[in-house]
Kinemage of the C-alpha trace (Angstrom):
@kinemage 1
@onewidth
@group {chain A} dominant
@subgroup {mainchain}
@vectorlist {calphas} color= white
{ca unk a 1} P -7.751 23.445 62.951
{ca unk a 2} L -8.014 19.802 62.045
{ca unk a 3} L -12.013 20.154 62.210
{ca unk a 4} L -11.351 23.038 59.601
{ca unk a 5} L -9.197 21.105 57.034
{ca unk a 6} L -11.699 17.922 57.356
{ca unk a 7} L -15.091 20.265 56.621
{ca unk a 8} L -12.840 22.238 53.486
{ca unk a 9} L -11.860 18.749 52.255
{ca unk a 10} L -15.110 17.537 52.090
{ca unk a 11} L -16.973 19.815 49.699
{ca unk a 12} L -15.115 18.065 46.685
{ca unk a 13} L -11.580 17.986 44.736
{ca unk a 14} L -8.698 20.130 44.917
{ca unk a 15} L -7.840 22.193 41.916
{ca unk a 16} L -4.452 20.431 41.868
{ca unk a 17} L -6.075 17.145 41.586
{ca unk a 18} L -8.334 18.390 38.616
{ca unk a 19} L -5.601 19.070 36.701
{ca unk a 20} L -3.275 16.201 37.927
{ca unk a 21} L -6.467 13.981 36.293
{ca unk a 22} L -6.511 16.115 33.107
{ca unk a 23} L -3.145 15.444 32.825
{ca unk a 24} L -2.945 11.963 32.787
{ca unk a 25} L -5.977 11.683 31.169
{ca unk a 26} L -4.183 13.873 28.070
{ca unk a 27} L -1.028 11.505 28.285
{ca unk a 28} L -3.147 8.333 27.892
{ca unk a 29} L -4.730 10.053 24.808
{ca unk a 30} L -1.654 10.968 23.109
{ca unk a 31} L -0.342 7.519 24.045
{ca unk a 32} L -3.869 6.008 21.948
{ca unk a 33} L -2.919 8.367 19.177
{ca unk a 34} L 0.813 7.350 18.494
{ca unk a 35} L -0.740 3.436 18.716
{ca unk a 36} L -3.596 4.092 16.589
{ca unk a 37} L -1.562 6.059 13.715
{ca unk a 38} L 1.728 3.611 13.760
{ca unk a 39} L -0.999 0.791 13.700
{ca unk a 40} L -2.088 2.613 10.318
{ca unk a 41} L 0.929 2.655 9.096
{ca unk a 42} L 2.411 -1.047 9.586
{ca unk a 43} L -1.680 -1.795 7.768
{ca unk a 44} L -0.227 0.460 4.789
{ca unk a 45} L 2.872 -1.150 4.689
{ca unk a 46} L 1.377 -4.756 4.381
{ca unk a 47} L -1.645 -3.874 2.061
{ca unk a 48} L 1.336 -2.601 -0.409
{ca unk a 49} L 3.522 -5.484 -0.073
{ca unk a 50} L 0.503 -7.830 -0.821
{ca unk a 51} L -0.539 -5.218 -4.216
{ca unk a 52} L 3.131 -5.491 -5.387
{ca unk a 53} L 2.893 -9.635 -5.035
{ca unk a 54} L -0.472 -9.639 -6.943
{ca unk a 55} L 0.667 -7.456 -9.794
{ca unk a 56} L 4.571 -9.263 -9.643
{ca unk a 57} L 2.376 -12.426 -10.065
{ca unk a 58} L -0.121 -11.198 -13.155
{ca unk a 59} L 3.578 -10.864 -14.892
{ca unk a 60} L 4.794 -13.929 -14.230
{ca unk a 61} L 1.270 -15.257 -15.356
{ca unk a 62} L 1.326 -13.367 -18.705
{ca unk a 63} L 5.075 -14.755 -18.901
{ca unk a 64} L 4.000 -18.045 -18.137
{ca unk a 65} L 1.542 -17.882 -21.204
{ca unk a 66} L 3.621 -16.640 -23.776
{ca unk a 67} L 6.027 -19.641 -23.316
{ca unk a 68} L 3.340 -21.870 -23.762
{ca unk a 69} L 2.376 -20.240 -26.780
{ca unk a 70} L -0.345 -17.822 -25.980
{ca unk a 71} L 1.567 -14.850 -26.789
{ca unk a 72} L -1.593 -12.108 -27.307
{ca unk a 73} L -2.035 -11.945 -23.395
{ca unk a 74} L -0.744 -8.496 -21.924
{ca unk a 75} L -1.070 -6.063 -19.133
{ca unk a 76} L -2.514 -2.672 -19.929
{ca unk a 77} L -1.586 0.378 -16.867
{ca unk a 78} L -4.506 2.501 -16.389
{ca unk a 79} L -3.897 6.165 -18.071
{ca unk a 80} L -4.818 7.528 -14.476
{ca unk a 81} L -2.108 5.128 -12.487
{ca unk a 82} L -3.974 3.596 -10.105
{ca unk a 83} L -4.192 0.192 -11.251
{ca unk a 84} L -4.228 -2.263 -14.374
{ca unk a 85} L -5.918 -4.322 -16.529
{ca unk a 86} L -4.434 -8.313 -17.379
{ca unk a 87} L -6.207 -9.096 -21.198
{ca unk a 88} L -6.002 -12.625 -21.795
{ca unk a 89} L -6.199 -12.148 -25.722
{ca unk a 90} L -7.055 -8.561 -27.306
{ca unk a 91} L -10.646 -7.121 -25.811
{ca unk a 92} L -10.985 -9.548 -23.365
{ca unk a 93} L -10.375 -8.442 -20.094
{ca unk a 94} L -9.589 -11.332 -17.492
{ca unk a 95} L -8.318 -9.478 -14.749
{ca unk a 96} L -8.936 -5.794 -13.920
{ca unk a 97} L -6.955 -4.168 -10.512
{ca unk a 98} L -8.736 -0.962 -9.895
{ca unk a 99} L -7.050 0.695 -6.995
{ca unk a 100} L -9.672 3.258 -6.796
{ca unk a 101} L -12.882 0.768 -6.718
{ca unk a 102} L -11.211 -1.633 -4.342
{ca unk a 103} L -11.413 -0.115 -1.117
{ca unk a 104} L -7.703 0.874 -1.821
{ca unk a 105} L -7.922 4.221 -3.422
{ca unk a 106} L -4.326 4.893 -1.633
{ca unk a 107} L -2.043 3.204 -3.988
{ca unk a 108} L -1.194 4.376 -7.433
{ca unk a 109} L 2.063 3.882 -9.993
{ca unk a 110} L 4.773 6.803 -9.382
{ca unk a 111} L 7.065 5.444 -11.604
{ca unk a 112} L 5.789 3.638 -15.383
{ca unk a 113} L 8.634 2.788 -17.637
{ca unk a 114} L 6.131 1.484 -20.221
{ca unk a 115} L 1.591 1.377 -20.332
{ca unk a 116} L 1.657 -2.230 -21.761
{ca unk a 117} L 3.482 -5.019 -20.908
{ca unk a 118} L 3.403 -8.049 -23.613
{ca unk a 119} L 5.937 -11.521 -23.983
{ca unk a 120} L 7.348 -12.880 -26.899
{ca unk a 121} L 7.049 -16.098 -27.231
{ca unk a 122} L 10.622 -16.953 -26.186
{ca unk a 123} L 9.543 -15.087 -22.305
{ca unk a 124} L 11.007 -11.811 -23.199
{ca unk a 125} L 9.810 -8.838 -22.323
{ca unk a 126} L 8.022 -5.675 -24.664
{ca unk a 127} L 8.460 -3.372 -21.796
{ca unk a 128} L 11.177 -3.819 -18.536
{ca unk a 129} L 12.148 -1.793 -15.863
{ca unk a 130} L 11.055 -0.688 -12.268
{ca unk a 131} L 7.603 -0.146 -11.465
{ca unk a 132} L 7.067 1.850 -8.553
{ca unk a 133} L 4.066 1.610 -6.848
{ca unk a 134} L 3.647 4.278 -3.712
{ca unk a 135} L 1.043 4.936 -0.821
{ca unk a 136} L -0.876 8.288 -1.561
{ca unk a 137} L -1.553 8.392 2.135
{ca unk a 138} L 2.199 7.786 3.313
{ca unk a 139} L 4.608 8.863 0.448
{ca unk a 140} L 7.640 7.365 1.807
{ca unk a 141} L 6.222 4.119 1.626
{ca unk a 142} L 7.228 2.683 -1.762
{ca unk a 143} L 7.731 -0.715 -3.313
{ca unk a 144} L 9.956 -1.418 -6.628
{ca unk a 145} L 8.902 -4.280 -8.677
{ca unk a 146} L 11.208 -4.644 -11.387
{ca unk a 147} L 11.140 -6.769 -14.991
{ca unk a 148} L 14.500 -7.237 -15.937
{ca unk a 149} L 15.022 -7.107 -19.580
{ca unk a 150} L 16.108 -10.516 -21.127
{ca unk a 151} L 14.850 -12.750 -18.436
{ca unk a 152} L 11.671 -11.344 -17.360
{ca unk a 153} L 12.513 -11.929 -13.821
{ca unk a 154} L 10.699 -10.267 -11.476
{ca unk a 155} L 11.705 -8.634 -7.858
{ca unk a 156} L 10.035 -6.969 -5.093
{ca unk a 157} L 11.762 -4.510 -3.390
{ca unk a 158} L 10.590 -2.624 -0.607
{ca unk a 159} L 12.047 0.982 -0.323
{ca unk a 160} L 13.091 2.011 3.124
């Protein structure tokens, strides 16, 4: 009996251990996919934290040269949402944020309170309220970067 079992054994695998192998073999791919896909989104969530500081920081720029007295400077939102211009004086572009053409066609403006945003001289603000800016990929991420009206402060908020 024993001689039996040893020649049966030794033409090659069990079906049981075929599918024991598929099995695992299936679990460590689903475990790769979960990694791979939360890895995408933590990417998302830091490639829209760093959009919202560049476009918090074009404001403050604009700001910044309407105190000193170089009031035609403004910031123009594309028609199509997914990014902006920065004009240092009228027709002359010195900053243009394409979200499309970067490499980071997934972002675009869900909320607009205003197209242009422009300074008075005295820091205030042609235009305030919250712009949201939201992954096309992943809707529920969202940041709110909001000009507040007198001030022209600006905040970044994340939305959880």
């Amino acid at each position: 009996m024993e001689a039996f079992l040893q020649h049966r054994r030794d033409k090659g695998f069990l079906m049981v251990e075929w599918l024991a192998g598929i099995f695992v073999c299936g679990i460590l791919s689903l475990m790769l996919f979960a990694g791979v896909s939360s890895f995408q989104r933590i990417l998302a969530i830091e490639q829209m934290d760093g959009v919202a500081r560049d476009f918090a920081q074009d404001i403050m720029r604009v700001q910044e040269r309407a105190l000193n007295g170089y009031c035609l400077g403004y910031i123009e939102l594309f028609s199509s949402r997914k990014g902006y211009r920065v004009y240092r004086r009228p027709n002359l572009v010195e900053k243009k944020r394409d979200f499309a053409l970067a490499g980071s066609g997934t972002f675009r403006f869900s909320s607009v309170p205003s197209n242009i945003i422009r300074f008075s001289v005295n820091g205030v603000p042609s235009a305030n309220g919250i712009y949201i800016l939201q992954h096309e990929k992943y809707p529920s991420i969202k940041v709110n970067v909001s000009l507040q009206p007198v001030t022209g402060r600006v905040q970044i908020e994340r939305v959880r």
